[in-house]
Structure formats: structure tokens, C-alpha cells
C-alpha positions in Angstrom: 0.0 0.0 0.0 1.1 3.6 -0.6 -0.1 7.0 0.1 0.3 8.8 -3.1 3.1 11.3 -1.5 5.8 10.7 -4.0 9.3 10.7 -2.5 11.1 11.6 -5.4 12.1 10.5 -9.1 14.5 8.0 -10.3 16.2 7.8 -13.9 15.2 4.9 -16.3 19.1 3.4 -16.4 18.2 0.3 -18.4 15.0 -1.2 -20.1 15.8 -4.9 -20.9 13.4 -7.6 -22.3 13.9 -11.1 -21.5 11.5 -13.6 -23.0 8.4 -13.0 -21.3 10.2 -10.2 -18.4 11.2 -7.0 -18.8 13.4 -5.9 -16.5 14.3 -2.2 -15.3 16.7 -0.6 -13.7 16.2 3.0 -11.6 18.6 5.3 -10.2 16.8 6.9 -7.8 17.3 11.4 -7.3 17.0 11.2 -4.2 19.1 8.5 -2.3 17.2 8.0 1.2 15.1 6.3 -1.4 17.8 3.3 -1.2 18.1 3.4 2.4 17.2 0.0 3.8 15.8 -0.9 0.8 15.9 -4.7 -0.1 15.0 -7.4 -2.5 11.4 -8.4 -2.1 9.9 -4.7 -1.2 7.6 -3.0 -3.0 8.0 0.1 -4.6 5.3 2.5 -6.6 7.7 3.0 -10.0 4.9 5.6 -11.7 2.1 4.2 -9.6 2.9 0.4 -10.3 3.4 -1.4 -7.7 6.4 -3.3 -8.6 9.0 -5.4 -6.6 12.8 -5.3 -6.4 14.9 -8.2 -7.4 18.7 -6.3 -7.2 19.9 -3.5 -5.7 23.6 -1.5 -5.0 24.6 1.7 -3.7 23.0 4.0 -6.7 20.3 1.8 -8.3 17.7 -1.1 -7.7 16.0 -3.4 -10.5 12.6 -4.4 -10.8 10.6 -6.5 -13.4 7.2 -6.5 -14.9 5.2 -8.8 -16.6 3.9 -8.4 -20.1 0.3 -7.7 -18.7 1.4 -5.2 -16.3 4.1 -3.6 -19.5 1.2 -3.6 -21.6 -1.2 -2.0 -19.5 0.8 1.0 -17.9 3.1 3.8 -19.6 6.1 1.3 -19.4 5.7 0.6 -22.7 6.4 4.0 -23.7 9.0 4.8 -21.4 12.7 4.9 -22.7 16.4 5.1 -21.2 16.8 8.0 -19.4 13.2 8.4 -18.7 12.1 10.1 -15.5 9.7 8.0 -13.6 8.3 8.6 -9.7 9.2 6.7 -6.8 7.4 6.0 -3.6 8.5 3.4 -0.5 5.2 1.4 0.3 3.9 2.8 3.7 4.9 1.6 6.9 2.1 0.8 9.8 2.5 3.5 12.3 3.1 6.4 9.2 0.4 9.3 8.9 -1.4 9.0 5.9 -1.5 12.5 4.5 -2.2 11.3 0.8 -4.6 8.7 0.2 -4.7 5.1 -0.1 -2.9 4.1 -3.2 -2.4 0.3 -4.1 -0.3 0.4 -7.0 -2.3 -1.3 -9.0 -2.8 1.3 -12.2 -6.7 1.4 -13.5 -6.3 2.8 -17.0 -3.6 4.5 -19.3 -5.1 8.1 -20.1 -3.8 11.7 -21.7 -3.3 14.8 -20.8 -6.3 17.2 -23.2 -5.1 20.2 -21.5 -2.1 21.7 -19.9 -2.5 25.4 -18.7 -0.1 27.6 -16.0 -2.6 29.5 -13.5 0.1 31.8 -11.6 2.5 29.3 -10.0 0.3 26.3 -10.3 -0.4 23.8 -13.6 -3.8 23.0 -14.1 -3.8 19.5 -15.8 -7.4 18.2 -17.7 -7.2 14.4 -18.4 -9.7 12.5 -20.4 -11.7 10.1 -18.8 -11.9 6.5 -20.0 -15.6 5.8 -20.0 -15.4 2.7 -17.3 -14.3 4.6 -15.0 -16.6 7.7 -15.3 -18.4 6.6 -12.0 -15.4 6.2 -10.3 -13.7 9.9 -10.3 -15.4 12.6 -8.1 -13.8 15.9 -6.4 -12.2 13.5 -4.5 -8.5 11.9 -4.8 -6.7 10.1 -7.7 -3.6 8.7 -8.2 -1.5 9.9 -11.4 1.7 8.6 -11.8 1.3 7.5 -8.8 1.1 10.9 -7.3 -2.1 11.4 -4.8 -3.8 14.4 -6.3 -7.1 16.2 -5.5 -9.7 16.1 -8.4 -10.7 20.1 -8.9 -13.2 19.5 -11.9 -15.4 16.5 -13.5 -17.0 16.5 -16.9 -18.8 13.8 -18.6 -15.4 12.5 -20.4 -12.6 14.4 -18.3 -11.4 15.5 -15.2 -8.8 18.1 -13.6 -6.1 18.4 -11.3 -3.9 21.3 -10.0 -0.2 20.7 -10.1 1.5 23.2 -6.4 5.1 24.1 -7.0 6.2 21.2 -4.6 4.5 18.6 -6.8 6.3 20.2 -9.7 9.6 20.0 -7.8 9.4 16.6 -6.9 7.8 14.6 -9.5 7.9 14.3 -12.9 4.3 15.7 -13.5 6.2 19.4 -14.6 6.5 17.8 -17.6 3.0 17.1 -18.8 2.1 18.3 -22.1 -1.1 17.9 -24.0 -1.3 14.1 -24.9 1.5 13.2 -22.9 0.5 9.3 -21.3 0.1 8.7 -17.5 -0.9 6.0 -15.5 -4.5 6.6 -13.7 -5.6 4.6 -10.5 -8.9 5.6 -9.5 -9.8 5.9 -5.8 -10.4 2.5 -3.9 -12.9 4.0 -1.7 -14.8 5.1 -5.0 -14.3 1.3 -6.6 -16.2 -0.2 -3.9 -18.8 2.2 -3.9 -19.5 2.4 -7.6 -19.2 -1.8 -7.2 -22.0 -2.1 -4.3 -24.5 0.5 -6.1 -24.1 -2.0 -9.3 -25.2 -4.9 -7.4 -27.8 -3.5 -5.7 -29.4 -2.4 -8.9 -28.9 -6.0 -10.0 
């Protein structure tokens, strides 16, 4: 489980296929990131939840499957590539973001990039099964737990604060740039129970 609160970014090192794994390996910005990190933890890498199979003293190595390559923004992610990184959350931390599982809902685009004073208004279009699922409530892009400002029938917005900018790689959005959306988990179950009760 995470909370959405990105703890920095990592650089896209190497992106290597074997057979049916593709393996990739971050150098993380921000090295606390590496402290005490081991093979076997979790780690959000763009808001998939990922595991890591190797590590050193500047980068780890994780692998994902073709399902989970297919279905994200990996598959259009390069060498060199900026990604986000987040520690899953420890019992006993606050949760100041929301709860974020990892597991990415939908690939979707950015329709709309505009600079209001020192924040970045983002509009993304929303993929039509999970219309019921987005309020002004939270969402995960990128993995990064934002507040949704605005929803229309086939989008929604988000407002990007100068720290979010600084420490994510969401400063670079530009209109039809790819992210990875996870819808709120709260919302899933609700939207699920209101389905079957109209069953």
C-alpha cells in the first residue's frame, strides 16, 4: 500500500526484455530512497506497484510482466526516462495522501495543460469505465495522490502546487503526454455495491 506522496524521481538506467520479463533498472534522485531498501519490497515506479529483485549503492532493478508492460506507460517509457518513486507505507506512518495500491486502472492523456500563476492546471480524459469512479475526491497519477478540482462527462482536472512540480515528474506534462490513472479505492467499492444492488 502507498499513500500517493511521491518521495522523489529515479532515472530509467536500463529497459531490458527477456522472453516474457522486462526488467528495469532506476537510479533513484533522491538516495534516502535506497536506504534500507531490499530485494522483495515494494515500490510504486509511476504508480505500479512493482517489486525489487537487485539493488547496489545508486540503483535497484525491478521486473514486470507483459500484462502489467502492456497496460501502464512502461511501454512507452525509454532510457533515461524520469519515472516517480514511492516506499510502500509503513504501519504507524500518517497518511497524508490517500490510499494508493499500485495497481494502475487505466492508461489516459493529458487534453489540456495550462499555467494558473505558480500552479499547472492539468485536464485528463476520462476512459468511460471509470466515469463513475472519479469525483472531487482523490486520484492517483503517476502514482502521485492528487485532488480532483473538476469532472466533466469525459474528463477530469487536477492542480499541479510548486512542490509537486519539484518533486515529481508531473512538470513535464504536455497535452497528450500518457500517464498512469488509479482511480480511488474508496470510489471502486462504492460504484461496485451501487451496481449490485441495482442488480
Amino acid at each position: 500500500m502507498f499513500s500517493g506522496l511521491v518521495q522523489g524521481t529515479g532515472k530509467i538506467t536500463e529497459l531490458q526484455k527477456r522472453g516474457e520479463t522486462i526488467e528495469l533498472t532506476l537510479a533513484p534522485t533522491n538516495a534516502e530512497i535506497l536506504t534500507e531498501l531490499a530485494i522483495g519490497d515494494s515500490v510504486a515506479v509511476d504508480g505500479t506497484c512493482l517489486t525489487v529483485v537487485a539493488r547496489d549503492q545508486r540503483a535497484f532493478r525491478v521486473t514486470l510482466m507483459p500484462q502489467t508492460f502492456e497496460k501502464t506507460t512502461f511501454r512507452e517509457r525509454h532510457t533515461g526516462d524520469l519515472v516517480n518513486l514511492e516506499r510502500s507505507v509503513q504501519v504507524g506512518d500518517r497518511l497524508e495522501g490517500h490510499i494508493v495500491t499500485g495497481h494502475v486502472d487505466e492508461v489516459t492523456h493529458v487534453v489540456e495543460r495550462r499555467v494558473n500563476e505558480n500552479a499547472i492546471e492539468v485536464r485528463f480524459a476520462l476512459p468511460r469505465r471509470l466515469q463513475g469512479q472519479v469525483a472531487q475526491g482523490s486520484v492517483a497519477i503517476n502514482g502521485v495522490s492528487l485532488t480532483v478540482m473538476a469532472v466533466g462527462p469525459d474528463w477530469f482536472s487536477v492542480g499541479l502546487i510548486p512542490h509537486t512540480q519539484t518533486v515529481t515528474n508531473l512538470d513535464q506534462l504536455q497535452e497528450g503526454s500518457l500517464v498512469n490513472l488509479e482511480t480511488d479505492i474508496l470510489g471502486k467499492y462504492v460504484v461496485a455495491n451501487l451496481q449490485r444492488g441495482a442488480e
